[in-house]
N, C-alpha and C positions, 0 to 999 in steps of 0.2 A: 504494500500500500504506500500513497505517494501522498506528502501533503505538499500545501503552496504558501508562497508568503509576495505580497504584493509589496514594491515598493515604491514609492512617488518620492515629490520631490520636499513633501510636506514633511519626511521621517524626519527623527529625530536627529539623524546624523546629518542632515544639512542646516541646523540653527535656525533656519526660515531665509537663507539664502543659497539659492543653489551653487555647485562648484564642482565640475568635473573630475576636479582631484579628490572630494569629499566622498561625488559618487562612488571612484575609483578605492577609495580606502572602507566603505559602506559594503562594498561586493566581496572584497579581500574580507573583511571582517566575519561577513554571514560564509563566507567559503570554509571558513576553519569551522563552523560549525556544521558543513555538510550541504548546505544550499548551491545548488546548480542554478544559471540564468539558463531560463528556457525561451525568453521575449521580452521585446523590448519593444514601446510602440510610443506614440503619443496621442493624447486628446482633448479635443479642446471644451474649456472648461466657460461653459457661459458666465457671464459677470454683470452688475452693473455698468458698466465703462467698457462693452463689448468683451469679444471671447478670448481666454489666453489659453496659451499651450501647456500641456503638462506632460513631461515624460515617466510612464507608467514599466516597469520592470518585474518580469513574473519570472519566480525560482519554484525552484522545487528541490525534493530530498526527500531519501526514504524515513517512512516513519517507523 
């Protein structure tokens, strides 16, 4: 059996700023616990002040 873990750009591991390097150490960190990236997409997220993008990251690992 396989479970998932979504990650945006909202996680904790970006302080509510995103940073390539942060995502890159956020991937490295869930990997030592077994998490595989399976996807990676983005979507865009309606707002008052029109729609912004968000990049969405799907892992997985056996449970």
């Amino acid at each position: 059996m396989k479970e998932y873990k979504v990650l945006t750009q909202k996680d904790r591991f970006f302080g509510g700023t995103f940073d390539p390097e942060k995502l890159e150490k956020a991937i490295n960190s869930y990997a030592t616990e077994g998490w595989v990236v399976v996807s990676v997409a983005t979507a865009s997220i309606p707002s008052l002040t029109g729609a912004r993008e968000e990049m969405i990251v799907v892992m997985e690992r056996e449970k």
